[in-house]
C-alpha positions in Angstrom: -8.7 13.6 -20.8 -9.4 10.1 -19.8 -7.6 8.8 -16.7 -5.7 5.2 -17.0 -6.8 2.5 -14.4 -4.0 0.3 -13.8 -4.7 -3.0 -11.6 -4.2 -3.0 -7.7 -1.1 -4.3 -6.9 -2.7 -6.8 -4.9 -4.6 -8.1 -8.1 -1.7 -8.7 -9.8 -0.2 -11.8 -9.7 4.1 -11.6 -8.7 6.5 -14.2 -9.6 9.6 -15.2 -8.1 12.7 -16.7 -9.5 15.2 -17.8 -7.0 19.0 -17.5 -8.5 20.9 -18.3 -5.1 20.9 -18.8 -1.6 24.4 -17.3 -0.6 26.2 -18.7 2.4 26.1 -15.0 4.3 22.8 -15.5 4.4 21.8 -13.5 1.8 18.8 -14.8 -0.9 19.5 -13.6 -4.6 16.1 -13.9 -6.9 14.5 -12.2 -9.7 10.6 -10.5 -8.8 8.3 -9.8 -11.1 4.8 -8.6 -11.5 2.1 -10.0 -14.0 4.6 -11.3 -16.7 7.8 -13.7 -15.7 9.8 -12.1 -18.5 10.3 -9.2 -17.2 12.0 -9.0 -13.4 13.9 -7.0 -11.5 17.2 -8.5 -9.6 16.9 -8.4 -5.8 19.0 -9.5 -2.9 17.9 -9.7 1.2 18.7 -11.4 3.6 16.6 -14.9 3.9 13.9 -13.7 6.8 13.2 -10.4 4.6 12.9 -12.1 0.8 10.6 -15.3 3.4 8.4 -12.0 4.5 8.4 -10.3 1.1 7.1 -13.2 -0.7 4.2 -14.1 1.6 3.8 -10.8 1.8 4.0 -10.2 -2.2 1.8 -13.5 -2.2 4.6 -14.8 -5.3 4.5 -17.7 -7.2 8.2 -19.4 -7.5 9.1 -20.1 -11.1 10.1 -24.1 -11.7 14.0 -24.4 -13.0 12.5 -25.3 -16.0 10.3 -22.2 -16.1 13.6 -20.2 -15.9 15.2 -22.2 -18.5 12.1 -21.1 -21.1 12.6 -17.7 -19.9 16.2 -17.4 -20.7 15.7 -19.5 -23.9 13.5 -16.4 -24.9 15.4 -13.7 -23.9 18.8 -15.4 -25.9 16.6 -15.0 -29.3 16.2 -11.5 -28.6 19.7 -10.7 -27.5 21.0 -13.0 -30.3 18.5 -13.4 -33.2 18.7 -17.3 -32.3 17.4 -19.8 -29.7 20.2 -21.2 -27.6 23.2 -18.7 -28.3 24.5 -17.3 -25.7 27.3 -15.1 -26.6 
């Protein structure tokens, strides 16, 4: 039986999308790994999500990079491009 060979984690590249900096100090953002659409939710505080993407070596999503990302998400939800309920 063949054995899969997935990619080191380190030769994939992560992406982060920041959704807020909240004034406890805590840093809300979206991580992913190899494809933008598809991200976890994560909060830390700021000096833990600072070490985690250096660490993670991310690349931070523009606004408008989010804005394509939800736009594509809303027309699988919702069978068309800009509804959102």
């Amino acid at each position: 039986m063949p054995v899969l060979a997935f990619p080191r984690a380190e030769q994939v590249q992560c992406y982060v999308r920041l959704r807020h900096e909240r004034p406890d100090g805590f840093v809300e953002f979206d991580f992913s790994l190899g494809d933008p659409d598809l991200s976890v939710d994560l909060i830390m505080p700021k000096a833990a999500y600072e070490e985690f993407c250096a660490a993670h070596r991310v690349r931070f999503l523009s606004a408008a990079q989010g804005d394509e990302i939800d736009a594509e998400q809303a027309k699988w939800r919702y069978g068309q491009p800009g509804v959102m309920d």
